[in-house]
C-alpha positions in Angstrom: 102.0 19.0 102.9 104.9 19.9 105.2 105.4 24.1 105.5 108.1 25.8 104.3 107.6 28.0 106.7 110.1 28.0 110.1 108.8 31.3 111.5 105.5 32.8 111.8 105.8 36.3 112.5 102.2 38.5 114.0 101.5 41.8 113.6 99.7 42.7 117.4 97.0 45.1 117.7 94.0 44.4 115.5 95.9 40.3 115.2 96.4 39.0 118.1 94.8 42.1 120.2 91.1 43.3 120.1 92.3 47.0 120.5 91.1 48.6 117.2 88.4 50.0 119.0 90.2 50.8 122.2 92.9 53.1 119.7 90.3 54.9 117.9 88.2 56.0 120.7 92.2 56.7 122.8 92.9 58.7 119.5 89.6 60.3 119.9 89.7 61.4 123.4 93.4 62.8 122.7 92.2 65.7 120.0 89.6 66.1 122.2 91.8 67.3 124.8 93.9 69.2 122.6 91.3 70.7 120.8 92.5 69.3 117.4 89.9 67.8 114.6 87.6 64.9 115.8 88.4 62.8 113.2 85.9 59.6 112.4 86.4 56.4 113.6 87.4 55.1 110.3 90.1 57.3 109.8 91.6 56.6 113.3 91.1 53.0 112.3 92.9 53.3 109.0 96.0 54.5 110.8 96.6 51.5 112.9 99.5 49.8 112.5 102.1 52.7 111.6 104.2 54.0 114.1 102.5 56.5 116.5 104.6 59.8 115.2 103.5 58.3 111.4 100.0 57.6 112.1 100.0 61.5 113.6 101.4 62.9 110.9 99.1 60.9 108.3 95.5 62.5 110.8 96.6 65.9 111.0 99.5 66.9 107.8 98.6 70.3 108.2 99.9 71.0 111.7 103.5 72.1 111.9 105.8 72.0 114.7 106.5 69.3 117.7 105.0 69.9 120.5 101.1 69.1 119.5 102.6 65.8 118.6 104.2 65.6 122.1 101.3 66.6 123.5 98.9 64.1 122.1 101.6 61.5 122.3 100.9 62.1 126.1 97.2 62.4 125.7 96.8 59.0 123.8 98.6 56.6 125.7 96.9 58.0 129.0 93.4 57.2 128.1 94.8 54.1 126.1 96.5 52.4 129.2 93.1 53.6 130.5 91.5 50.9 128.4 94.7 48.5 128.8 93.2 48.5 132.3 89.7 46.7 131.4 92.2 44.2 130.1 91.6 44.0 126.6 91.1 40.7 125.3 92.9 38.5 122.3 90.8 37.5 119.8 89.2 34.1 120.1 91.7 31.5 119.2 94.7 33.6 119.9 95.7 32.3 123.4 95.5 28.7 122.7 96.4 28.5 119.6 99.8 30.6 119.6 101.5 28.0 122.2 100.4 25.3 119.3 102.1 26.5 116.8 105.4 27.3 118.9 104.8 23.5 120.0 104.3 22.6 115.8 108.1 23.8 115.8 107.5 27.5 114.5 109.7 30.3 115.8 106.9 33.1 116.7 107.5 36.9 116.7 105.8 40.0 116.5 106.6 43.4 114.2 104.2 45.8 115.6 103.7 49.7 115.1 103.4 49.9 119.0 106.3 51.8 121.0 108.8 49.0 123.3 107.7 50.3 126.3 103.9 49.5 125.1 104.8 45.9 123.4 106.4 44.7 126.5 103.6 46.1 129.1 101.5 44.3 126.8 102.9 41.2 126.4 103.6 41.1 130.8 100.3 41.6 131.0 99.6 38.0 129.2 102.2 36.7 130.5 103.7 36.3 127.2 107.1 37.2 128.0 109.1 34.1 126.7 106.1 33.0 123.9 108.3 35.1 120.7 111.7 34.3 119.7 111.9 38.2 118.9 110.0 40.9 118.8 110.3 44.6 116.6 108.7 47.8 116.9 108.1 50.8 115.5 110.3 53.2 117.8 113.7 51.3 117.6 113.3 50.5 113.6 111.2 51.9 110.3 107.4 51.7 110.7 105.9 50.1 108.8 105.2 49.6 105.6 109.1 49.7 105.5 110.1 46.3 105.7 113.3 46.8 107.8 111.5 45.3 110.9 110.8 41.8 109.2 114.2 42.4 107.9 115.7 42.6 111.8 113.8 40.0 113.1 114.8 37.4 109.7 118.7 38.7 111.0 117.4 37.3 114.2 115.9 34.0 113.1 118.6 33.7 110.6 116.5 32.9 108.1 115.3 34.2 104.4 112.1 36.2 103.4 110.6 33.1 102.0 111.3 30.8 104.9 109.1 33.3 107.0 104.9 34.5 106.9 103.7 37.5 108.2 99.8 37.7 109.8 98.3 40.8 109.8 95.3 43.3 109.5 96.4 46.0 107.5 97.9 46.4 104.4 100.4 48.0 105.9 101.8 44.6 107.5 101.2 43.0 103.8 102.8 46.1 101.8 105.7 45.1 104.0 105.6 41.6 103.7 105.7 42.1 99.7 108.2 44.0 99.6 110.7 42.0 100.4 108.8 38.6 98.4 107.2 36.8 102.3 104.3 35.2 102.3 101.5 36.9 103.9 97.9 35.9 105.8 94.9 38.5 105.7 93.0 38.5 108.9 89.6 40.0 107.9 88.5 41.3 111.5 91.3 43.6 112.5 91.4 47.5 111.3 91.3 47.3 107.5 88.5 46.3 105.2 89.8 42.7 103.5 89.6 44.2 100.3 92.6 46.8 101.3 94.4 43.4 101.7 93.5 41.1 98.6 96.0 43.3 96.5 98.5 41.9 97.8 97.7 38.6 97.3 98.2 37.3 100.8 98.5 33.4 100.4 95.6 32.7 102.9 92.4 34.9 104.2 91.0 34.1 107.5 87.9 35.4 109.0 88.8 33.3 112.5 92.4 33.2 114.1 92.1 29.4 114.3 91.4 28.9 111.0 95.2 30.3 110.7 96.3 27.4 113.3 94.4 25.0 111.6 95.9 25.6 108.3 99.3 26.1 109.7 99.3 22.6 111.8 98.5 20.8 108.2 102.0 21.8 107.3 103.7 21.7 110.4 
C-alpha cells in the first residue's frame, strides 16, 4: 500500500537519541548545585520534550523571578554536554534506518524541544548535518505541545498536515501532532509511559525504531 506520507518528521531526544537518562540525572545535578528540590527521576523524565524555560517552569512553579532559571539554565547544559561527551548513542535502528527512509523518498526533519545551539552540536556530532530537509526547535518557535513548529517545518516542505507523520515519545510530540489532524507514531521506549500516548490515537505503536522503518518501507 503506497504511503501518503511525503515527510516523516522525528522528535530527537528520547526518538532518535538515548538521552532520557542523560537529562534527568543533567536536571538532577543542576538543583543540586543550586540547592533547589531534588525532584525524582520521573518527574525530570515527564518534562522532556518541552522547551527548557517550559520544562523549568512546569519542576519548580513556585519560584519567582529570572535568574534561578538562568542559573540552572547554565547548570544543566554543563553537566549535560558532560554526558554529550560519552557520546550518547541512537537507539538501535536509528542510524541505519533514517538514511533508508530518506533513500524510500521521504523528506526527514526533526521538531525537537532542544535549544539550536544544542540540535546542531548534536546533529555535527553524527555527522548528520545534511540527513533533515529542516529542522525546528524550541528556542526560535512555540514549544511544544503548540503545534507551530510542525506548522514551520510543513511551510518548509510545502506540504499539508496530512501529507506529513510525526514520531515521538511524549505526548507532548502527539498533543501536537493532533492538533493540527497529522498522523502520529508512539515509540514506547522514550520518556513517557505508552499509555500517556494511546490517547491520542497515534496510527502506529512501536516498541523498536525498525519496526517504524519496516512499516514505513511497505508504503514507500
Amino acid at each position: 500500500m503506497k504511503s501518503s506520507y511525503q515527510a516523516i518528521i522525528f522528535d530527537w531526544d528520547g526518538t532518535l537519541l538515548d538521552s532520557t537518562l542523560a537529562i534527568a540525572e543533567s536536571l538532577k545535578a543542576a538543583a543540586t548545585d543550586l540547592q533547589l528540590p531534588v525532584l525524582s527521576r520521573t518527574d525530570y523524565q515527564n518534562i522532556i520534550g518541552l522547551g527548557l524555560a517550559e520544562a523549568l517552569q512546569m519542576l519548580y512553579p513556585d519560584l519567582s523571578g529570572e535568574q534561578w532559571q538562568v542559573d540552572m539554565r547554565e547548570r544543566y547544559s554543563y553537566y549535560f554536554r558532560q554526558w554529550e561527551q560519552q557520546q550518547l548513542a541512537c537507539f538501535e535502528g536509528v542510524v541505519h534506518g533514517l538514511p533508508s527512509l530518506r533513500q524510500a523518498g521521504f523528506a526527514l526533519a526533526v521538531a525537537t524541544g532542544k535549544s539550536r545551539h544544542g540540535l546542531n552540536r548534536a546533529l555535527a556530532a553524527k555527522n548528520w548535518d545534511d540527513l533533515f530537509a529542516v529542522t525546528r526547535c524550541a528556542d526560535e518557535t512555540h514549544s511544544k505541545p503548540h503545534p507551530q513548529m510542525l506548522w514551520e517545518i510543513l511551510e518548509v516542505l510545502q506540504l499539508d498536515p496530512q501529507q506529513a507523520l510525526m514520531v515521538g515519545d511524549t505526548e507532548f510530540d502527539m498533543a501536537m501532532a493532533s492538533a493540527i489532524g497529522m498522523d502520529c507514531v508512539a515509540v514506547s521506549y522514550g520518556a513517557h509511559h505508552l499509555d500517556r500516548l494511546l490517547k491520542y490515537q497515534p496510527v502506529l505503536c512501536v516498541d523498536h525504531f525498525s519496526e517504524l522503518v519496516a512499516w514505513l518501507h511497505e508504503r514507500a
